[in-house]
C-alpha positions in Angstrom: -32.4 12.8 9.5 -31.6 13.8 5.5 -30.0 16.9 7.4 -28.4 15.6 9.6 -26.3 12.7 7.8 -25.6 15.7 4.5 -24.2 17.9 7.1 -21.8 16.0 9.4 -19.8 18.9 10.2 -22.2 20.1 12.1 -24.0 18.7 15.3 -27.2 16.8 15.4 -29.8 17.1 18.3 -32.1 14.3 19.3 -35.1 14.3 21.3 -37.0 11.2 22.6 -40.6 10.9 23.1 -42.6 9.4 26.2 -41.6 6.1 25.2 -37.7 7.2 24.8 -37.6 6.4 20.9 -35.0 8.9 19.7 -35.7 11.2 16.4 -33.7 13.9 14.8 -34.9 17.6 16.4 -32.3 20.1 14.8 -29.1 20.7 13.3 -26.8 23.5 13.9 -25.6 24.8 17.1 -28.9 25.8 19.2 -30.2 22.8 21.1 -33.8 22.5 20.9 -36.6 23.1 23.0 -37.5 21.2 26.0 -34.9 19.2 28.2 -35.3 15.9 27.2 -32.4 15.8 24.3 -28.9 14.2 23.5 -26.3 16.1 21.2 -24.8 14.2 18.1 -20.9 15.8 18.1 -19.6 17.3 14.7 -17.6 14.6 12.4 -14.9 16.1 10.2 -12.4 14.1 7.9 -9.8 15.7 9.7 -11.0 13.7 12.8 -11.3 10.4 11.2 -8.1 8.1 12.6 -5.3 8.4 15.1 -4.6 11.9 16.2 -0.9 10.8 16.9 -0.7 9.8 13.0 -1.2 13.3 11.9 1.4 14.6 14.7 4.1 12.8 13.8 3.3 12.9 10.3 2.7 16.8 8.8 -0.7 15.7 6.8 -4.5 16.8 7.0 -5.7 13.5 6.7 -5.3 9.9 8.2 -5.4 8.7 4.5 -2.1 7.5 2.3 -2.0 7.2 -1.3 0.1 3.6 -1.0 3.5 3.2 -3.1 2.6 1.2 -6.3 6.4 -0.4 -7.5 8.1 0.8 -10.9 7.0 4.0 -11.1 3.3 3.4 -10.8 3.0 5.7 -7.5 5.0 8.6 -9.6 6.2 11.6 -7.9 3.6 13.6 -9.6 1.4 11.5 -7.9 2.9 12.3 -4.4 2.9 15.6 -5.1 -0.4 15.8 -5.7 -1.4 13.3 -2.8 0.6 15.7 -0.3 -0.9 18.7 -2.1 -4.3 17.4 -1.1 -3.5 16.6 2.8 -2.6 12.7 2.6 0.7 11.3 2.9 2.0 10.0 -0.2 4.6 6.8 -1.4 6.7 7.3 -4.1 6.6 3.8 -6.1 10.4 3.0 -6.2 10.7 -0.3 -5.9 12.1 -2.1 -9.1 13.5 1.6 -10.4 17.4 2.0 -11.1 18.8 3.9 -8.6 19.7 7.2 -10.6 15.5 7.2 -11.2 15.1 7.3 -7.9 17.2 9.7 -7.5 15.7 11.9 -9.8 12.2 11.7 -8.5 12.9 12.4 -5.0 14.2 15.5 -6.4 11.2 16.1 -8.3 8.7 15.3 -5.4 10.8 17.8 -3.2 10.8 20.5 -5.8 6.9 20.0 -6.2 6.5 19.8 -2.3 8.6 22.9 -1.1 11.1 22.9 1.9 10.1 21.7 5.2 9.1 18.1 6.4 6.1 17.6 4.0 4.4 14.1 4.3 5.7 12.2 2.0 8.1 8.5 1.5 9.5 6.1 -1.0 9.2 2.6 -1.1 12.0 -0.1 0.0 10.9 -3.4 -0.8 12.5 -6.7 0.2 14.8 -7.8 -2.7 16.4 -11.3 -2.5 17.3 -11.7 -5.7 19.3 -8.9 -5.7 22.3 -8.7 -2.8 23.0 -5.4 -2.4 20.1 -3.5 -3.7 18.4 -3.0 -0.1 21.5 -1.3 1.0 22.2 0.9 -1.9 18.6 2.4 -1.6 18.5 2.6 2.0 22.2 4.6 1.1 20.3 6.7 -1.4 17.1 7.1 0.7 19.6 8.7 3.7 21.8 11.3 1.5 18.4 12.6 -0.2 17.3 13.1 3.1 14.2 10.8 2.7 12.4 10.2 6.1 9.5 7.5 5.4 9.9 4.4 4.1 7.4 1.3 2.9 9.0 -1.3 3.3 6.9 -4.1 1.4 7.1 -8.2 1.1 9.4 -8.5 4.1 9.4 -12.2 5.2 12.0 -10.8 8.0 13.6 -8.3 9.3 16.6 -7.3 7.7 20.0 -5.1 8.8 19.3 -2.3 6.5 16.1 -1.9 7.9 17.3 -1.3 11.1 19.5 1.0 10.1 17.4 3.3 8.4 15.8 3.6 11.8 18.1 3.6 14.2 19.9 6.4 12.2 17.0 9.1 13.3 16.4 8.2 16.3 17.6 11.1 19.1 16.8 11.6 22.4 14.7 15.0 23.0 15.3 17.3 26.1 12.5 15.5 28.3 13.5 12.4 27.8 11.8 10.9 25.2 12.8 8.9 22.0 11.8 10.6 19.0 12.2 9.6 14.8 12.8 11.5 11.8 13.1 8.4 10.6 10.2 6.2 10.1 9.0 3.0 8.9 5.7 2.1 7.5 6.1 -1.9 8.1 3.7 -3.5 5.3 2.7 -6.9 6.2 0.2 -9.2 6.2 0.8 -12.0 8.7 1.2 -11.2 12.4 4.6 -13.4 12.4 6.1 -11.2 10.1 4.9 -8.0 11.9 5.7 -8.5 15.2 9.6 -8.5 14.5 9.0 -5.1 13.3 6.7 -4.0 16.3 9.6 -5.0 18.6 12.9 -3.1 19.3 15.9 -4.1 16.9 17.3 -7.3 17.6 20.4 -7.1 20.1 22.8 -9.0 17.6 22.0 -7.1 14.9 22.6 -3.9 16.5 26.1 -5.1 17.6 26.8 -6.3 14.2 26.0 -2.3 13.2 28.0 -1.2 15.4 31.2 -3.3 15.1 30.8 -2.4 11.4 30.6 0.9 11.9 27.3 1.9 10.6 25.7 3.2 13.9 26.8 4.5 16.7 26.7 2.8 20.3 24.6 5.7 21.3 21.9 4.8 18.2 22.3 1.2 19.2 20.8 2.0 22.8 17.8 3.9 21.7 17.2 1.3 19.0 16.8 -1.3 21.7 13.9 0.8 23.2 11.7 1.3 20.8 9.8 -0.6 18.3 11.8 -0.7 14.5 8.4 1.0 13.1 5.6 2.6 14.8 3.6 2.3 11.7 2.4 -1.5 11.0 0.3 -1.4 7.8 -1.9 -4.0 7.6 -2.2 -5.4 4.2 -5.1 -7.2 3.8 -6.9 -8.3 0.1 -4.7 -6.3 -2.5 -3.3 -5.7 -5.8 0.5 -6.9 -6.1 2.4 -9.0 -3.3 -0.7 -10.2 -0.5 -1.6 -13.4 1.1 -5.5 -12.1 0.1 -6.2 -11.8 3.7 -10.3 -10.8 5.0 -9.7 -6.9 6.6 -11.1 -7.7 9.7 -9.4 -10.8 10.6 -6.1 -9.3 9.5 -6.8 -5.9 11.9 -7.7 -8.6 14.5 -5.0 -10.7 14.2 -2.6 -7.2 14.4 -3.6 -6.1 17.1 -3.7 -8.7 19.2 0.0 -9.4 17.9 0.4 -5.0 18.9 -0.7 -6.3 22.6 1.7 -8.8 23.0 4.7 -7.5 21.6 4.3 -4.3 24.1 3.4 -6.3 27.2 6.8 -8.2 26.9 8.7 -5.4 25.8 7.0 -2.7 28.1 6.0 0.1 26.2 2.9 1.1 25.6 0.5 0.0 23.1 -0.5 3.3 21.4 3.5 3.2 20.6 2.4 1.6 17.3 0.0 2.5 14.9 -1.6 0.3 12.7 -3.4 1.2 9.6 -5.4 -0.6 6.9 -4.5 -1.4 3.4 -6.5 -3.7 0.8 -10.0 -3.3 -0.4 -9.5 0.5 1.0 -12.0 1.8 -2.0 -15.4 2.6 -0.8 -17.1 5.3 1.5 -18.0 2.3 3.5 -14.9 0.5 3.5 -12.8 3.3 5.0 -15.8 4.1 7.7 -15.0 0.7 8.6 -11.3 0.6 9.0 -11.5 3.7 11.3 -14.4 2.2 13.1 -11.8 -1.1 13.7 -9.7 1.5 15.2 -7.3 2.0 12.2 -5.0 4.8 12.9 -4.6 5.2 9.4 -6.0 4.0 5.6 -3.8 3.3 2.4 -5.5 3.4 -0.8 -3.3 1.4 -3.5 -5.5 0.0 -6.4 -7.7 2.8 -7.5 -4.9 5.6 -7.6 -3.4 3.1 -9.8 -6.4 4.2 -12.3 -6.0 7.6 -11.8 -4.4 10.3 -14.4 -1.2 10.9 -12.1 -0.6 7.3 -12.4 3.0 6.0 -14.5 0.7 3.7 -15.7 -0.4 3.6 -19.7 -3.7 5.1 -20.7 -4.5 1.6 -22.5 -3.8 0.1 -19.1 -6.2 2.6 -16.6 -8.2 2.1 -19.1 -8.5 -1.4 -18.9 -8.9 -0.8 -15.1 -11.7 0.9 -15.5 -14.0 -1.2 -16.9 -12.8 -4.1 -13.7 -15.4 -5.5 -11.8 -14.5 -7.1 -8.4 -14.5 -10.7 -10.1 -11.9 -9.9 -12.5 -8.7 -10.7 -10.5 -6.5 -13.4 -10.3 -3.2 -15.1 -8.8 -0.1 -15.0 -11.0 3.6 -15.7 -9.8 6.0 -13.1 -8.6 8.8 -11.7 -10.7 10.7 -10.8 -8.0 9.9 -14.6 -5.7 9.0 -17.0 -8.8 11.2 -19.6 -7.7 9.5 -19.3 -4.2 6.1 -19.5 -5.4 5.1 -16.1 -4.0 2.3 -14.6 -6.3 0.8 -11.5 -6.7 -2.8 -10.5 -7.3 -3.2 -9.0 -11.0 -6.2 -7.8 -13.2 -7.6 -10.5 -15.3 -9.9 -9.2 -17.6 -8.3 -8.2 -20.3 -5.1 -9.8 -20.0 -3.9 -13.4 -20.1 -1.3 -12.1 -18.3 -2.0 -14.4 -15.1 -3.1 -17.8 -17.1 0.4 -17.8 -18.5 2.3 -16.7 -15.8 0.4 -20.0 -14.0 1.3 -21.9 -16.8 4.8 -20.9 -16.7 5.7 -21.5 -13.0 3.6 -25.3 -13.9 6.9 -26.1 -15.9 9.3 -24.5 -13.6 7.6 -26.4 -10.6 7.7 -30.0 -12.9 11.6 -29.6 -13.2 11.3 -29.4 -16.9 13.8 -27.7 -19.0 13.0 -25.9 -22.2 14.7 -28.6 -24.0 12.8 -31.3 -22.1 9.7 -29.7 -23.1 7.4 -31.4 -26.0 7.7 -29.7 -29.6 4.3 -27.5 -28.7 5.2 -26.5 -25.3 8.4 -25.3 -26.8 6.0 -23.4 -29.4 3.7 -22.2 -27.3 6.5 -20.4 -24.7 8.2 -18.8 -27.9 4.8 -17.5 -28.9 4.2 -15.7 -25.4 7.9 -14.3 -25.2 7.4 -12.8 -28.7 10.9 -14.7 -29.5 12.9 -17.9 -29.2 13.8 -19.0 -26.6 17.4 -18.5 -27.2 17.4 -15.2 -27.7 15.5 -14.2 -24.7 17.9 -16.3 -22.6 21.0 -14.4 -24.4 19.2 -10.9 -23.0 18.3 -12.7 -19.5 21.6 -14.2 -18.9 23.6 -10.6 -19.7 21.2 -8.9 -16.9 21.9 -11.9 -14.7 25.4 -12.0 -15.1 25.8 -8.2 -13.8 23.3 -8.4 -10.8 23.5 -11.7 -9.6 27.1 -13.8 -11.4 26.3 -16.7 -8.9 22.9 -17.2 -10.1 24.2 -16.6 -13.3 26.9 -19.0 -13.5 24.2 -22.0 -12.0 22.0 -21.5 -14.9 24.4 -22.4 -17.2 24.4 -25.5 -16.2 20.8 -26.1 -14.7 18.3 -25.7 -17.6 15.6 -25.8 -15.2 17.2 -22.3 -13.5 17.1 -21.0 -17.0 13.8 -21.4 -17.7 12.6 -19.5 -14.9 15.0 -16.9 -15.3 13.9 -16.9 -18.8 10.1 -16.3 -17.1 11.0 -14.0 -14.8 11.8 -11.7 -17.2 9.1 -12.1 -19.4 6.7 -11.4 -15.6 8.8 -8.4 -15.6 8.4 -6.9 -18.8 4.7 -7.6 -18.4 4.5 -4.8 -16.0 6.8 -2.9 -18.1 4.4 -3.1 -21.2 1.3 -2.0 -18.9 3.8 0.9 -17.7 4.5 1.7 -21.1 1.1 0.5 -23.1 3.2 -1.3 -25.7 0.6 -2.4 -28.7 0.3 -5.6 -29.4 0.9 -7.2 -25.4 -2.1 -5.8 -24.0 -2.6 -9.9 -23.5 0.2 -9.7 -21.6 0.3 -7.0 -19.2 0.9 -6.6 -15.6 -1.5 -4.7 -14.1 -1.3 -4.9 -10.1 -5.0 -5.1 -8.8 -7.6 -6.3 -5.9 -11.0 -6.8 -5.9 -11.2 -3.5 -4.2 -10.6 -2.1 -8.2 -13.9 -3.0 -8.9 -16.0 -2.2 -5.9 -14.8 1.5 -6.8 -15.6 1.2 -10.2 -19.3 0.1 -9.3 -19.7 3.0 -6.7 -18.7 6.1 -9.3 -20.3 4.5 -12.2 -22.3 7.2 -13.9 -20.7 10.2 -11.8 -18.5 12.2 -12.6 -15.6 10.1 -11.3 -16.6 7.3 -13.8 -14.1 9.0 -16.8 -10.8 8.2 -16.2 -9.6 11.5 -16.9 -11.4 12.6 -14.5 -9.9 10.3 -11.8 -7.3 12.2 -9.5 -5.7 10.9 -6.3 -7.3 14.2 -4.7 -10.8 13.9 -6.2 -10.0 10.7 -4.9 -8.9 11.0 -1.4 -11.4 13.8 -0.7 -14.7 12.0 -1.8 -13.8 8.8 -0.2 -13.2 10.8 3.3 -16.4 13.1 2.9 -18.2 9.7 2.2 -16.9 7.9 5.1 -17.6 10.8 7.5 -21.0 10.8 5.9 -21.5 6.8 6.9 -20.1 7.3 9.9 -22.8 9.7 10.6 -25.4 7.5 9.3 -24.4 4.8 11.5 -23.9 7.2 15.3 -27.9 7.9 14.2 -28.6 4.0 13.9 -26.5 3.3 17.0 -28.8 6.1 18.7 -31.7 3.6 18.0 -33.1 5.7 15.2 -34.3 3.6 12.3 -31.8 5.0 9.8 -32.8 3.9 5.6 -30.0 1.9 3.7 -29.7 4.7 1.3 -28.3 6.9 3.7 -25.3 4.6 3.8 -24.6 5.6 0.4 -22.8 9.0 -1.1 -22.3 9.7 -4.5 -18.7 11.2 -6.0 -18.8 14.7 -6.9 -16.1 16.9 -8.0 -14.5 18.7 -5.1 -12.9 22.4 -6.0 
């Protein structure tokens, strides 16, 4: 039985006695003596997920290292991810666009010519009008043909047009993408406008403007606006810190209507599983669900090819899965959206919380008592004043309506005065600035510290010895290894708990 779950790759004979209790006879090719026996296929990692996943998109593996925003998800990082077989994100959300620019250069000089599996990240940006358009601009004169696009509420124009811009019709008939979507979400409202085609006033509006054709219009309105849903379930960053299962559930019962009324068929979209995606376990289970792919997020964030600081993988390190919390959204603070941060370590979340209290209250800085006042100057590092003065010059260039309210609303000011101070919190996690290690932005689930407690004492446990491909590889050997373990047990062979367990190793 040892055998047979260390050596998945090859096939496992059973034989049953007079009773018909199963046991393990051989491993290998040979089947064993005697006629009563059943044969255990071969697992490879290769095999884990949706065979369709890996021939639409050029990877090895059904396994994505996720986009982590600002840099965190770094080209090196994708490089590396595609390098070892998975398809990898670049982390551009909340970059200036000529960064962008640069590291989609720098991923396609590290990946070589050809359609190699790799994306960027497009994430929703209200706050900014414009910005959605001018990297979805960028994202089609680079020539970049996979997109995340993260903390959608709804589906928006530019969206659309990113896919209805590669979508031809081949020789035989059929649709096909060089464009493609990977629609992040974590409700089933919010997905299935994505699992639909394109909405038919949306493509007119497209086409009267002149940003697709009539002919892109038609195909648009045939096929769903991404064929890959990823579910997002208990993560670090933007999530509604939803169970796996239930999420995957919900998904795909959302999959089943949306191509009943639309009459295509179901396998037309994939959906993977993102959140808590750490263990050998976990991502057994989220093929087992019938995942057609897995996105790893938080523990790449911890590894060397991460943008971010040494201090701050450090600190990720030493995470256990209790030390997470809820702090509010740069990018949604007046909305109330959070995200999902490491707390230990930081106080990062606890004054974020306490920040959005006075927002929420209606207060003012000026209406503020004397020590409130004190105690907001003391976590911006300077008056208030002055960090409105550098707030309201950013405003006034990105966003002059929102700009020209807060002059007069103090209550606007404030939390433009805070979401600065949530953004620079990620900045000084990016950047390890001493003396705000209280205050940094660490984007984290509880999936951080599962991971943390499975390589402890191996020789994953250093953190220079964390790379997405040591990574990636042991987490699919594991799960093939589990997956093993658990064909024996559904065979009706007593199989230990410890053979549900693998332990890192370093992978040449």
């Amino acid at each position: 039985m040892k055998r047979a779950v260390e050596s998945p790759r090859a096939a496992a004979w059973l034989t049953f006695d007079d009773r018909g209790a199963p046991s393990v006879a051989a491993i290998g090719d040979g089947a064993p003596a005697g006629s009563a026996w059943a044969k255990l296929p071969p697992i490879y990692p290769e095999w884990l997920g949706d065979r369709t996943f890996l021939a639409e998109h050029p990877a090895r593996f059904s396994y994505v290292v996720g986009e982590m925003a600002r840099g965190i998800a770094t080209p090196r990082m994708v490089v590396e991810a595609v390098k070892a077989g998975c398809l990898g994100f670049y982390g551009s959300a909340g970059l200036p666009l000529k960064e962008i620019e640069a590291g989609i250069n720098e991923i396609r000089a590290g990946v070589g010519a050809g359609d190699a599996a790799w994306g960027a990240n497009l994430i929703h940006s209200p706050q900014e009008p414009g910005q959605e358009a001018a990297i979805v601009d960028l994202f089609l004169k680079e020539g970049v043909h996979r997109v995340s696009a993260s903390a959608f509420m709804r589906l928006t124009a530019d969206v659309v047009r990113f896919t209805a811009l590669g979508l031809e019709r081949a020789a035989d008939g059929t649709i096909r993408r060089r464009n493609h979507v990977f629609a992040k979400v974590s409700r089933a409202e919010v997905a299935e406008p994505f699992m639909a085609p394109a909405p038919h006033k949306m493509l007119r509006e497209l086409v009267s403007a002149g940003k697709i054709t009539e002919a892109q219009a038609d195909l648009a309105a045939a096929v769903p606006v991404a064929a890959d849903i990823t579910a997002e379930s208990d993560s670090g960053g933007h999530t509604d810190n939803r169970p796996a299962a239930v999420l995957f559930s919900s998904l795909s019962a959302a999959r089943a209507r949306i191509a009943a009324k639309h009459g295509y068929d179901e396998s037309a979209i994939r959906i993977g599983l993102a959140g808590g995606i750490a263990t050998p376990g976990a991502v057994a289970a989220a093929y087992q669900m019938g995942a057609a792919y897995v996105l790893t997020g938080s523990i790449n964030q911890s590894a060397v090819e991460s943008g971010l600081s040494e201090a701050g993988r450090k600190l990720l390190a030493k995470a256990g899965p209790a030390d997470v919390a809820m702090a509010p959204a740069a990018d949604m603070f007046e909305q109330g959206v959070e995200v999902q941060v490491l707390k230990r370590g930081t106080l990062f979340a606890m004054r974020g919380r306490k920040l959005h209290g006075f927002y929420r209250s209606g207060a003012s800085y000026d209406s503020l008592a004397a020590a409130d006042k004190k105690w907001i100057d003391d976590v911006l590092g300077e008056t208030f004043d002055a960090a409105w003065a550098e707030t309201s010059a950013y405003i006034r260039r990105v966003n002059p309506a929102e700009a020209a309210r807060a002059e007069t609303d103090g209550n606007k000011r404030l939390a433009l005065v805070a979401r600065r101070y949530l953004f620079q919190g990620a900045q000084w996690a990016r950047e390890g600035t001493p003396g705000r290690t209280a205050d940094y932005q660490i984007w984290c689930g509880p999936a951080m510290g599962a991971f943390n407690e499975w390589v402890a004492g191996t020789t994953l446990e250093p953190v220079e010895a964390r790379t997405v491909r040591q990574i990636a590889l042991n987490l699919l050997e594991g799960a093939v290894r589990v997956t093993r373990a658990g064909q024996l047990r559904s065979a009706g062979i007593a199989v230990p708990p410890n053979y549900f367990s693998y332990t890192p190793r370093l992978f040449e």
